[in-house]
N, C-alpha and C positions, 0 to 999 in steps of 0.2 A: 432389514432385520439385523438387530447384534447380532454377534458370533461371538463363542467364546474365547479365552486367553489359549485355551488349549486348541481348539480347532485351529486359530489364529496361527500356532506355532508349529500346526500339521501343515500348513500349508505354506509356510517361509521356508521348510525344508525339502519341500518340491518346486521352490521360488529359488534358491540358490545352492548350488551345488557341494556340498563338502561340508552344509551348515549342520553343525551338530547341538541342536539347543539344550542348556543344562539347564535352564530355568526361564521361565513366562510369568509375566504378570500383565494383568490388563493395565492399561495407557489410556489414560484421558478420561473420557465419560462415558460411563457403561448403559446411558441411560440417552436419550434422547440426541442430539449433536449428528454429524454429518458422517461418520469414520466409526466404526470399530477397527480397536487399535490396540497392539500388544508390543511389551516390552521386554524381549528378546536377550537372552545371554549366551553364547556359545561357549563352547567348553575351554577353546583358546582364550577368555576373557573377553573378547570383543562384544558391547553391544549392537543390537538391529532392532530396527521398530517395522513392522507390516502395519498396513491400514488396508483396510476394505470399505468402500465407499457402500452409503447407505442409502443412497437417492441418487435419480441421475445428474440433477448439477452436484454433488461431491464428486461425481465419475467425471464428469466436467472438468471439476476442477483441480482433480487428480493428472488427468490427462496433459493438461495445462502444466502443469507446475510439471512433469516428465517433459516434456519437449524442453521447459525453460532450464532446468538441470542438464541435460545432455547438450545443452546450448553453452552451458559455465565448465569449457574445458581447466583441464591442468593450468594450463597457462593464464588462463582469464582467474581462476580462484588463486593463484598465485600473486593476484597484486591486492585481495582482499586480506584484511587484518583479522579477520574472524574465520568460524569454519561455515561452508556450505554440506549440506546433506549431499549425498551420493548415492545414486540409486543400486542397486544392487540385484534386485531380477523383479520378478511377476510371475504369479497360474493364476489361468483362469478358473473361475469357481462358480457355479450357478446364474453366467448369465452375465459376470460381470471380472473382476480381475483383482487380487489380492496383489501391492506389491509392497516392497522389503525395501528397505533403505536402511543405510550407514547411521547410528542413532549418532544424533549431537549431541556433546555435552554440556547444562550451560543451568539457570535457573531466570525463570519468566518473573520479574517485579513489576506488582501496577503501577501503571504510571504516576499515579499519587504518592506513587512509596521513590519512585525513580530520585535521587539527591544531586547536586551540581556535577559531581566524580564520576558520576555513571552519565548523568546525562552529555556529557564535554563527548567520553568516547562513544554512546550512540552516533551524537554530531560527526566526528570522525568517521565512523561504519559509513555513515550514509553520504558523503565526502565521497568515501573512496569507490562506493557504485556508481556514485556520478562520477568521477573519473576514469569508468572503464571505457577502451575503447568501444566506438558504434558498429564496429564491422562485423562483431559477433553476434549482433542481434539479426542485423541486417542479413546475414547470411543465412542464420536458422529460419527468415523468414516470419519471424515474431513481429507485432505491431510497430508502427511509426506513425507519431503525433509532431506534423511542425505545429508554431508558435500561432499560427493562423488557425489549426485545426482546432488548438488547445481551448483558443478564442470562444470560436464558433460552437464546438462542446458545452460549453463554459453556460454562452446564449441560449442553448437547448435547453438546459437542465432549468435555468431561469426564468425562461417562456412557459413550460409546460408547467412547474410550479405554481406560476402565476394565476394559469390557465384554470386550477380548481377553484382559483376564488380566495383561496385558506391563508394565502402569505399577506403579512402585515406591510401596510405599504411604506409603510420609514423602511423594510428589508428591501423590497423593491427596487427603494429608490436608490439608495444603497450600494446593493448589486449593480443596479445597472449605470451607475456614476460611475464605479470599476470598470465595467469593459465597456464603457465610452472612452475610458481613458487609455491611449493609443501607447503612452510609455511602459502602461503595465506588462505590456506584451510582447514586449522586447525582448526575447532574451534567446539564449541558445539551447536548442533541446539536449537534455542528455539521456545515459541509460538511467533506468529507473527499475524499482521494486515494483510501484503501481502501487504494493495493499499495505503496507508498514502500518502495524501497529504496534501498542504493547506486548500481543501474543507473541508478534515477528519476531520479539529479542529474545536471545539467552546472555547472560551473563555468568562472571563467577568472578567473585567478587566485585573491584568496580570496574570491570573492561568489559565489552561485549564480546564472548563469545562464541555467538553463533548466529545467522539470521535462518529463519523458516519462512516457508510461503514462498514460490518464486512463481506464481499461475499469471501474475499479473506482469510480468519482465517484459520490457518494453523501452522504444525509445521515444520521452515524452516531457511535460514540465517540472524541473527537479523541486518545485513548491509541492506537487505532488507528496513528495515521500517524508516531507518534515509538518504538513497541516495535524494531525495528531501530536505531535509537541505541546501544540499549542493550550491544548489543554491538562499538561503537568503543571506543577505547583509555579510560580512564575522564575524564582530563582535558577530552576533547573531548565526550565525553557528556553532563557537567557541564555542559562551557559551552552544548552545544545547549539542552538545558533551560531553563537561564538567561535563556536570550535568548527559548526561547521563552513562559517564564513572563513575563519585565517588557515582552514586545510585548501580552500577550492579559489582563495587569494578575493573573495567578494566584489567581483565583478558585477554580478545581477542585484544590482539596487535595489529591486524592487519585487525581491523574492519570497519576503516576508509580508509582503503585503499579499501576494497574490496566497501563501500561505492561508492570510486569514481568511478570504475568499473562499478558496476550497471546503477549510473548515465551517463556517459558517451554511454552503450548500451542503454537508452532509446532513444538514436536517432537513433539506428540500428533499434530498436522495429521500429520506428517510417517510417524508410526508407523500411522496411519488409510490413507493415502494407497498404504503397502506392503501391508498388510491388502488392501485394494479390491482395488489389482492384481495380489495374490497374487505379491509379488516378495520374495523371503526375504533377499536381499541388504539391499535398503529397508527391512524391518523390524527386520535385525540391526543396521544402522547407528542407526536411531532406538533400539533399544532401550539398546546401548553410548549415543548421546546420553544418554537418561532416566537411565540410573544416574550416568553424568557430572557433571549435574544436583545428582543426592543427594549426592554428595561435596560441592560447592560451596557448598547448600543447611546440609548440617548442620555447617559451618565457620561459619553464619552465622545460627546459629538465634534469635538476639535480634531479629533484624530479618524476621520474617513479611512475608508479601503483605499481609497485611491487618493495623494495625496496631494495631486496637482489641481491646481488652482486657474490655470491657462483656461481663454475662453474654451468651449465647447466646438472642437471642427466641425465643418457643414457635411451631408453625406457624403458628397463628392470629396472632400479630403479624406473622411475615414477609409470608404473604398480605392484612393491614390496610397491609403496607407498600407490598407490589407496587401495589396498586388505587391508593391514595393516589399513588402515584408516575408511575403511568399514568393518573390523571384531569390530574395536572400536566403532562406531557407531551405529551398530547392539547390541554390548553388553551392549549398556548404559541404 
């Protein structure tokens, strides 16, 4: 159920102590969406935003993104270039729990609008998460994905898409010529976001910011947090890249490929996700996506996911591969 801008701001000021709100407005979408949400002014000038989760995965994913903030101490948001939110209290309220965070200051550009300036210091942003050390994640007890797990995920999402019937087999085949190929998945996990999108950014002017969403913090494959790029205008996608290979010294060859990969399954997510909830609308959209895909795909057929050409290993190498590559992972 919504809740008003005003209940919103009755209840920030039994969520943090001394808050004295001089003005409320409502925040975000007062109409349907996961969160009622209010934008908060104290009398000291400071902003706060509350949100009260409207379903139980928003309460999910509330809950999530508090553990992963309490996890980005001072010292850990001290080597980011942008600002993280900062929780600031919680009441419970009918059942469920209102909480109050530090507001960010920044402005959200879609990604179509995103230009090479802005996109360079995204690249950057998302650089310097993967350069945070792993011991903070490890400690708060947040996920870990080795390079093997990432794989065998990867396989999941592939098989069971398969499994309706609906995916066109030039994707298919595609897909699965990427994770046959054993160099793709090389690489070393770091920490990650998990959900980056265009929502994730704020800016002002052309620097980012601020990042939002931290429910998905994790340590996993950094292809992960830049597969959305790929779909800005091509110039700016470029430069994110750019900027984020010569921040992180471009090591991982083949980062951009497994990018497109990711990218290219979130229409699978997306065709899986109509399947579950049995919504035929969701499915027809994803499947007009997937064949959309193939057109694009076979205009571009020189340029596979995967770009190695080497014969094909037998199973018994790919599995000398996996083991090898998860005794290295496990050792790091």
């Amino acid at each position: 159920m919504a809740r008003s801008h005003l209940t919103l701001a009755a209840l920030a000021t039994a969520a943090v102590a001394d808050l004295d709100v001089a003005r409320a407005t409502a925040f975000g979408s007062n109409s349907g969406g996961d969160f009622s949400s209010a934008l908060l002014t104290g009398r000291d000038g400071r902003d706060w935003v509350i949100r009260m989760p409207r379903n139980p995965r928003a309460e999910a994913e509330q809950s999530a993104d508090l553990v992963a903030l309490r996890a980005l101490s001072p010292g850990v948001r001290a080597r980011l270039p942008f600002a993280v939110s900062t929780f600031a209290g919680q009441v419970p309220f009918q059942g469920s729990r209102a909480v109050v965070y530090e507001y960010v200051h920044g402005d959200k550009v879609p990604l179509q609008r995103v230009d090479p300036t802005l996109a360079a210091s995204i690249g950057r942003a998302i650089a310097a998460i993967h350069q945070l050390p792993t011991t903070f994640v490890t400690d708060a007890g947040l996920p870990t994905m080795t390079a093997v797990e990432s794989l065998r995920a990867t396989l999941s999402i592939i098989d069971r898409a398969s499994a309706t019937g609906l995916v066109p087999a030039l994707l298919q085949s595609r897909w699965e010529a990427a994770t046959d190929d054993h160099l793709l998945w090389q690489f070393q996990p770091t920490v990650i976001n998990g959900e980056l999108s265009a929502e994730s950014i704020l800016s002002a002017g052309d620097a980012v910011s601020g990042v939002l969403g931290w429910q998905e913090l994790r340590i996993g494959d950094p292809a992960k947090d830049l597969c959305w790029l790929l779909s800005a205008p091509t110039e700016s996608a470029d430069a994110a890249l750019d900027a984020y290979m010569a921040a992180r010294g471009g090591t991982d060859r083949q980062l951009k490929h497994r990018a497109v990969l990711y990218a290219e399954l979130e229409l699978a997510r997306w065709l899986l996700h109509g399947t579950e909830v049995r919504d035929t609308s969701i499915v027809d959209d994803a499947v007009a996506m997937l064949h959309g895909l193939v057109d694009r795909v076979q205009n571009d057929v020189m340029n596979p996911i995967s770009p190695q050409t080497m014969p094909t290993p037998t199973v018994s190498e790919v599995e000398a591969l996996l083991d090898a590559a998860e005794r290295r992972t496990g050792s790091a």
